[in-house]
Every structure is written in structure tokens, then in C-alpha cells.
N, C-alpha and C positions, 0 to 999 in steps of 0.2 A: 316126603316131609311129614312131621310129626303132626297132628294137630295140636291147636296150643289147648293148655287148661281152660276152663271154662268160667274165665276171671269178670269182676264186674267190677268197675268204677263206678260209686252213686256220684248222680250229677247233682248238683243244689244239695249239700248233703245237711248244711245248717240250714238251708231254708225249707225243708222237707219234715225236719223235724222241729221246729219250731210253727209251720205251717199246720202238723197232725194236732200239738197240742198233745202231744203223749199225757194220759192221765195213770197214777198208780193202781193196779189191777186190771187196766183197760184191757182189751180184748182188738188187733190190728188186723187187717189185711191187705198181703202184697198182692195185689190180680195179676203181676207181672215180675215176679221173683227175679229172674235173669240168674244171677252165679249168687244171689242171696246180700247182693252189697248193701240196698236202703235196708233188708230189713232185719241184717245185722245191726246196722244204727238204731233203728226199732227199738229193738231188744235189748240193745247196751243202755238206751237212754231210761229204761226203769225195770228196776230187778223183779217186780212183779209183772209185767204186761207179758200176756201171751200172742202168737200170732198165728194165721192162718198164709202159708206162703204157693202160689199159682203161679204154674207156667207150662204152656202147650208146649212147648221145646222137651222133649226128651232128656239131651245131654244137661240143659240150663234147671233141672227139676235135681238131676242127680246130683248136679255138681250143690247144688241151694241145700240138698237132706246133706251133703257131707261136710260143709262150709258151716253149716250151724249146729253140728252134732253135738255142742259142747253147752248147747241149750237145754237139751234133754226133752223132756216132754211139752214145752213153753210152746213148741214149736210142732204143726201139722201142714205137711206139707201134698199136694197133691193135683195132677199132671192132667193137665186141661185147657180147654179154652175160659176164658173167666165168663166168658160168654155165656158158658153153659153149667156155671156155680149155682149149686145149691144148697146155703152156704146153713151149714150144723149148729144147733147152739144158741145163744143169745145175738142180740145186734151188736156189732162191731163199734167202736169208739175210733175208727179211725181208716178209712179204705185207701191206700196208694193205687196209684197206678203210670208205671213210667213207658213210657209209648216208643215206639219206633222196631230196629235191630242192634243187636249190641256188638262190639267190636269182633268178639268171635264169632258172631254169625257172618260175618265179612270174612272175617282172614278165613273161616274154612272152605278150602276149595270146592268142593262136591255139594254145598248148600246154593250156591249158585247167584246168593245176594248180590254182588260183586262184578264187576267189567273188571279188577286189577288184575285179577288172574284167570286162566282156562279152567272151564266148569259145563257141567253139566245145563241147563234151563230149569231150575225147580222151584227154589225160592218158597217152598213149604217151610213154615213154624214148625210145621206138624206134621213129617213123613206119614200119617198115618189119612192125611187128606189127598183126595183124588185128583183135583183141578194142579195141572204146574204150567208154569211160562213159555214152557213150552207146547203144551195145547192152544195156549193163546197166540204162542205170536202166529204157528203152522196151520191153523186149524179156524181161527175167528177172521169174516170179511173184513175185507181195506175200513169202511167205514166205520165198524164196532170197533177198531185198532185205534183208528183216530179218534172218533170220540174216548178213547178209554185214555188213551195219551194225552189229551187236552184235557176233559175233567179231571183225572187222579195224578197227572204231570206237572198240569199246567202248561203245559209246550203247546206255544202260537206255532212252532212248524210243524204241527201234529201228524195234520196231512202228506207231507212231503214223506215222514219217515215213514209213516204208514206204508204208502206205493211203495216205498224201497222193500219194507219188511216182508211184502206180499210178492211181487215181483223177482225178487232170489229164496225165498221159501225151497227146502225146508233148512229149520236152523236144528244145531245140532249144541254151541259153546254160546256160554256169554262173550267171551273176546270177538268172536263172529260180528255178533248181534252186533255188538258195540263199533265193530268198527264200521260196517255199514251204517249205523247212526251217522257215526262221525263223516262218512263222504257223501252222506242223504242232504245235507245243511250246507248253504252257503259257506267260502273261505273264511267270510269276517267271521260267521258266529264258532267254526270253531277252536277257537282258543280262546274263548272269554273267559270268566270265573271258575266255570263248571264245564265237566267234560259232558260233549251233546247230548249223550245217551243218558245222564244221569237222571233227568224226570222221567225220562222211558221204563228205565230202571224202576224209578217210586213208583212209577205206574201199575207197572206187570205185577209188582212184591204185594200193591194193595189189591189189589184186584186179585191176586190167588189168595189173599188171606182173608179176603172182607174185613179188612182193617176198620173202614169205615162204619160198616154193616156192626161189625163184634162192638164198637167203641159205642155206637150209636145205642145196643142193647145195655151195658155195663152205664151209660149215664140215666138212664129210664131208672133201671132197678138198683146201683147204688145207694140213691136217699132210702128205698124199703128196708136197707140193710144196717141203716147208720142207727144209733141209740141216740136219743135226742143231744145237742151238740156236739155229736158226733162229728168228725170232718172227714172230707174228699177231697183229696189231692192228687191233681195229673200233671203230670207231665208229658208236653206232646212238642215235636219238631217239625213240624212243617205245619203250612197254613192252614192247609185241611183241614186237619186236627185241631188245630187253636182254636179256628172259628164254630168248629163243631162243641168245643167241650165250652169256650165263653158263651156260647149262645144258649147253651142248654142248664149250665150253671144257673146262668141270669133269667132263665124264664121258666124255670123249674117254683113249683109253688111251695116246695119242701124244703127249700135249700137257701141260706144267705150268704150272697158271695164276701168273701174275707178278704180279697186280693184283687182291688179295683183294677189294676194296670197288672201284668203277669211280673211274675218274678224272675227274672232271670242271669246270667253268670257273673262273676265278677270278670275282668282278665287278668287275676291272676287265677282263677280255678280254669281260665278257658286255656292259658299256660302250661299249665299241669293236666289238664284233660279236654282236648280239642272237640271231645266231642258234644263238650258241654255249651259253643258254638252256639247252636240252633234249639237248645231247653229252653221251652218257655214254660213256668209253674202256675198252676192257679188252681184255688184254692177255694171251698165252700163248706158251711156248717149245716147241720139238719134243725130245723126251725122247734 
């Protein structure tokens, strides 16, 4: 099977840009470009602004230089963690950052995100990092499992699936992984909302990527990067995330938050783009 393009739907696309405050000649930055979708809108919303567009992904870096080719030079793009930006030039008028994986890092089989299809264990942003899910699940104690599945999952049976994951070691597919999730858990829990292995899944993904770690340096040194009213905008889906980037918004001494309560989808954009779902936006200026 082919891999698909490497398409992006921006989530919250009027509330992103109406949130940056695009100014004429401003100066933006996407820390998380994905196939170039927000900062397409970026760039349509003022004929002057230029941008700075970042993303560890390999494929999501090439597909973002070819997607906005028709920017010309407005546009500099370059393939990294935002983590470790060091960003050229004057301060920025505007930092995005949209969190998570994006639909093709799912549908490709061989990325490993994913329990829907046979894959590999890797769940690397960035082929080019050493740590994959499958070191962890083969390789790290029942306990380090568990805890890692209860803080970064949030799964109260952490424990249970831990024993299971250690117990039939070693894993070789996600589908594996995942179906032993699924007969680690009581009958009631699985068929609830979510399929059992799916916080397992968030789990292993942040924990090979330091999700938390990378997001936790990008809120420190975003405000050093903003031009005075400058704005920061994230967007993050799950709670982790939310209560990481609210709390550091609201107690950062550089930053006024703009967006008391987060902003999040309409159902009709959640209609037309499901994974808009779980966006929560929020929003701060440089004081």
C-alpha cells in the first residue's frame, strides 16, 4: 500500500489566527509545521509576514518546503526538534505550536503510532533518535512500565498490563502489543469508549519522544523569543499537555494569558475534522 501524502488539516484554523494577532511585516513561528496547514493560514492572512516553519518529522518538513513553495523566500523552513531552536534574526511576533500526531503519522504503517494496523514498535518523530517502544516495552522493569503507563497514560490498570507486557515479552508488532492490552483488562472495561491499549499507546509515544520534557523547554524559552506583544499559541490534546502549557502560561512572569478558559472546536469543524475532537487552544501575550 502506498503511503498517503503528507496532508494536514489546521485544527481551530479561525481561532489560531485570530488568537496570533497576525500583524503586517510581523515575523511567525510554526515549532510544529506538520504538512504546512496553520502556517499556510499564517502566511495567507498578511502579504507581508514572514515565517520560520519546524518539524522533527523528516517526511512533515519536506512535504511543509513543498506545500508553501509558492511563498518564495517569506518562508524558512528547518527540520528539528523545536526543542533545540535557535531561532536567527529578530523576535518573533507570533510562536504556534500544535501538539500531538497528525493523521499520517497514524495511517503509516511502519511509524508504529497506531494499534489499527501491523507495525513495527517505534513511534520515533525523528528516525534519527535512538530510544523506540520497543526498547521500552522488551527492555524496561514491570514497575518502570507501570509507572510510565499510569503517569503518561493515565491507566488506573497500569499495573495489570504492565505484568502482562513483561510476562509474554518479547514484542515484535503493535497489533501484538495491543491485543494483549486488550485481554490484560477486565471484560467490562474492554469495550468502553476507547480501545484499552490506547493510553498505553500515549504512553510509550511520550515517553520515546519526551513530549513532555521538549514541551516543557519550548514554554521556558518561547516568551525570550516573543517581540513585546508578541503571542504564543498551543495547542495540545490531552491533559497532560493542557495542564502543562495552563500552568506555565499563568505563572510565567513574561506572559499575559489571553484565553481564560481554552478555546476549543465547534461540531461543525469537529464534523468535518474528528480530530479536532480533543484541541484545546490557549493562548498568551509577551508583557
Amino acid at each position: 500500500m502506498a503511503e498517503p501524502e503528507f496532508h494536514h488539516v489546521p485544527v481551530l484554523p479561525e481561532a489560531v489566527i485570530a488568537g496570533l494577532s497576525i500583524q503586517p511585516g510581523g515575523r511567525y513561528l510554526d515549532a510544529t509545521a506538520g504538512g504546512g496547514g496553520h502556517s499556510r493560514l499564517i502566511l495567507e492572512a498578511d502579504p507581508t509576514v514572514n515565517l520560520v516553519a519546524v518539524d522533527q518529522d523528516a517526511a512533515a518538513i519536506a512535504a511543509t518546503r513543498a506545500n508553501l513553495a509558492e511563498f518564495g523566500d517569506r518562508v524558512t523552513t528547518w527540520h528539528g526538534n523545536f526543542a533545540n531552536l535557535k531561532p536567527p534574526g529578530p523576535p518573533f511576533n507570533g510562536i504556534l505550536a500544535d501538539l500531538g500526531v497528525s493523521s499520517v503519522q497514524l495511517d503509516v504503517g511502519d511509524r508504529g503510532f497506531s494499534f489499527r494496523q501491523s507495525a513495527p514498535l517505534d513511534m520515533r518523530m525523528d528516525p534519527r533518535q535512538d530510544l523506540t517502544a520497543a526498547d521500552i516495552v522488551n527492555h524496561w522493569d514491570e514497575t518502570e512500565l507501570a509507572n510510565l503507563i499510569y503517569t503518561y497514560g493515565e491507566e488506573r490498570l497500569s499495573r495489570r498490563i504492565a505484568r502482562k507486557i513483561v510476562d509474554q515479552r518479547p514484542w515484535q508488532t503493535t497489533t501484538d502489543l495491543a491485543e494483549a492490552i486488550f485481554h490484560s483488562v477486565p471484560r467490562s472495561y474492554r469495550y468502553g469508549r476507547i480501545h484499552p491499549a490506547t493510553r498505553t499507546f500515549q504512553a510509550l509515544r511520550i515517553a520515546v519522544n519526551r513530549e513532555l520534557d521538549v514541551l516543557e523547554t519550548l514554554l521556558k524559552l518561547a516568551p525570550t523569543w516573543l517581540a513585546p506583544s508578541g503571542r504564543l499559541a498551543i495547542i495540545s490534546f490531552h491533559s497532560l499537555e493542557d495542564r502543562l502549557v495552563k500552568h506555565s502560561l499563568k505563572d510565567s512572569p513574561d506572559l499575559k494569558v489571553i484565553t481564560k478558559k481554552p478555546v476549543i472546536a465547534t461540531e461543525d469543524e469537529i464534523d468535518q475534522n474528528p480530530r479536532a475532537r480533543s484541541a484545546k487552544l490557549r493562548v498568551a501575550e509577551r508583557l
